[in-house]
N, C-alpha and C positions, 0 to 999 in steps of 0.2 A: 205782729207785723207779718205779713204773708207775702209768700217769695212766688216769684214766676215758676212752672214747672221747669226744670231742665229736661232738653231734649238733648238725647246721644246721636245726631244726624252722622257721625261717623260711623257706628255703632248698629244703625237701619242699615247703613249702605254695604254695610259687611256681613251683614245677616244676610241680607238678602241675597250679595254675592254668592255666600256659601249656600243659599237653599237654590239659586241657581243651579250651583253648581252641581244637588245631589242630584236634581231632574236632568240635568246633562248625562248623568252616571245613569241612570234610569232607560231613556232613551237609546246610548250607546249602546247596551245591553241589548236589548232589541236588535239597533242595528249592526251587530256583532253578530246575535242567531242567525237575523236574515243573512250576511255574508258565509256562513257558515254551512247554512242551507242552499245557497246559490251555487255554492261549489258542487253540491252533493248531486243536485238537481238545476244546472242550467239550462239544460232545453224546455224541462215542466214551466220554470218561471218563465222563459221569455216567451210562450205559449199562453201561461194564464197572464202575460204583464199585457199581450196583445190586443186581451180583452175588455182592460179596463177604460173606463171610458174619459179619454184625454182632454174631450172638451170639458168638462167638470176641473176634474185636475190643474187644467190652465188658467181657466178662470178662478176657482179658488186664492191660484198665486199672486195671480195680479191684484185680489181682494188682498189678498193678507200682504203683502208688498205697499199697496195704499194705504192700511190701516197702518203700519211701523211709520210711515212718511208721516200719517197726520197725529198717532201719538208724540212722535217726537220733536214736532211742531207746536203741539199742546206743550210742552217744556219749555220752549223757547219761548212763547207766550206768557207762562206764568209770570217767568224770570221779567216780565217787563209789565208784570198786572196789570196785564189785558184778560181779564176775568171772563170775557162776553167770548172773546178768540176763544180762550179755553175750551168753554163750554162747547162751542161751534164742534172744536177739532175731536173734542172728546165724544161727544153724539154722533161724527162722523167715523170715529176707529168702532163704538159700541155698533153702529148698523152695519158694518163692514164683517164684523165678529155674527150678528145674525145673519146677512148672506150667507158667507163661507156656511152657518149650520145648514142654513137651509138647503143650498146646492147640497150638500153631503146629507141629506134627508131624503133628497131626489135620487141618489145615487145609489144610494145604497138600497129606497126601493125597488128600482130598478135591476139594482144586480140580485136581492133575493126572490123579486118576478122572474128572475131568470134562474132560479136554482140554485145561486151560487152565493152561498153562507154555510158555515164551519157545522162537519159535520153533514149537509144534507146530503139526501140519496145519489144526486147527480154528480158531485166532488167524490162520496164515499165508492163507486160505482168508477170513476176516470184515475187516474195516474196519481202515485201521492206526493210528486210534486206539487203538484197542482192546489192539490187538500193545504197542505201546509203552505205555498204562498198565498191562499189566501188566508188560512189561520191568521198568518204574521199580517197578514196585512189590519183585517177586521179589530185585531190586537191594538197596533200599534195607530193605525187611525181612529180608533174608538178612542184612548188613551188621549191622542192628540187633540180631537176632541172636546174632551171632560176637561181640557188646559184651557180652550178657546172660552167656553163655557166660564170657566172659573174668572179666567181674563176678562171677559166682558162685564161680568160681575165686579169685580174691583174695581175697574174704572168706570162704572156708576154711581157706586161709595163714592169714587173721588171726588168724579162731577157734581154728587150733592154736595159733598164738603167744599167744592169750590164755590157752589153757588152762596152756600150759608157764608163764606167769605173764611173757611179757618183754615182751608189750603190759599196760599197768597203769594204774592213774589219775593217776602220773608221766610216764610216756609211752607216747602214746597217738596220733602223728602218722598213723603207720600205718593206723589205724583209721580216722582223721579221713579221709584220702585214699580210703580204700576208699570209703566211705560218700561221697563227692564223684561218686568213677568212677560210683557207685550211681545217685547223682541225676541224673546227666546221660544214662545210658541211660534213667532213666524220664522225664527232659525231654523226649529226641528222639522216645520212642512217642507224648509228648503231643500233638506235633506229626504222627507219620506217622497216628493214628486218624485224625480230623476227615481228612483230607489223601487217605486210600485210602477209609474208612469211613462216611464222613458227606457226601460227597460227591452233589451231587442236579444 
């Protein structure tokens, strides 16, 4: 006689909290150097923070600010198996995760057309303020990055598994997790904007 698999859904959701949680310790880290730096060198950074380019920045947030509103919508949906909403919401956080890369494709061509990436002559040659805010920056937005990347990737697994029907308004843990990973890449840009972008 064969038994249903048991699933530990308590068990996902506290995993995942604590892998949240080590990326949070990751991050911090970072944002601890860059405080640490800022002290050492405030005028270098509010000099190179003046450089970066804000419209990028802004738009990015309101990308990644929309895509948490419509993953977390995609939950609300499950929960009432509306499979087809799902889908919608979830194709709508994944193209939101493409924007955001692709503006930051733009950007960053753009600033190493201009000289300024780790290491080159023009950084190496100005203030070393300067070199190191944007070390930290190319760092920890690359980083941020490679999360968005990873994020848009899971919640395509998921949207397949919704569509095959084995994520459902039964269960839905899968989903629940995705959409965590989700909020927490859009936490940490909340924090690197103001932090590289607003900076005066």
């Amino acid at each position: 006689m064969s038994h249903p698999a048991h699933k530990d859904y308590a068990g996902a959701k506290l995993g995942m909290w604590l892998f949240l949680f080590t990326e949070l310790l990751l991050f911090s880290g970072l944002f601890l150097l860059y405080g640490v730096y800022l002290a050492r060198y405030p005028q270098e950074f509010a000099v190179a923070g003046r450089d970066m380019h804000l419209l990028f920045g802004t738009l990015n947030t309101v990308i990644l600010i929309t895509s948490s509103l419509l993953v977390a919508m995609s939950v609300t949906a499950i929960q009432q198996d509306q499979r087809r909403t799902v889908l919608w919401l979830l194709g709508g956080t994944i193209l939101c995760a493409s924007l955001f890369m692709f503006n930051k494709y733009l950007e960053w061509s753009a600033e190493i057309g201009r000289g300024i990436y780790p290491n080159s002559p023009k950084l190496v040659a100005g203030p070393p303020g300067e070199s190191v805010f944007y070390s930290l920056y190319y760092l920890t937005v690359g980083l941020h990055g490679l999360h968005v990347l990873v994020g848009g990737t899971l919640l395509a697994v998921v949207a397949l598994r919704v569509k095959k029907g084995s994520i459902h308004g039964g269960d839905y843990v899968l989903l629940e997790n995705g959409a965590l990973y989700w909020h927490l890449v859009d936490l940490i840009w909340i924090f690197i904007f103001p932090l590289y972008y607003l900076i005066l």
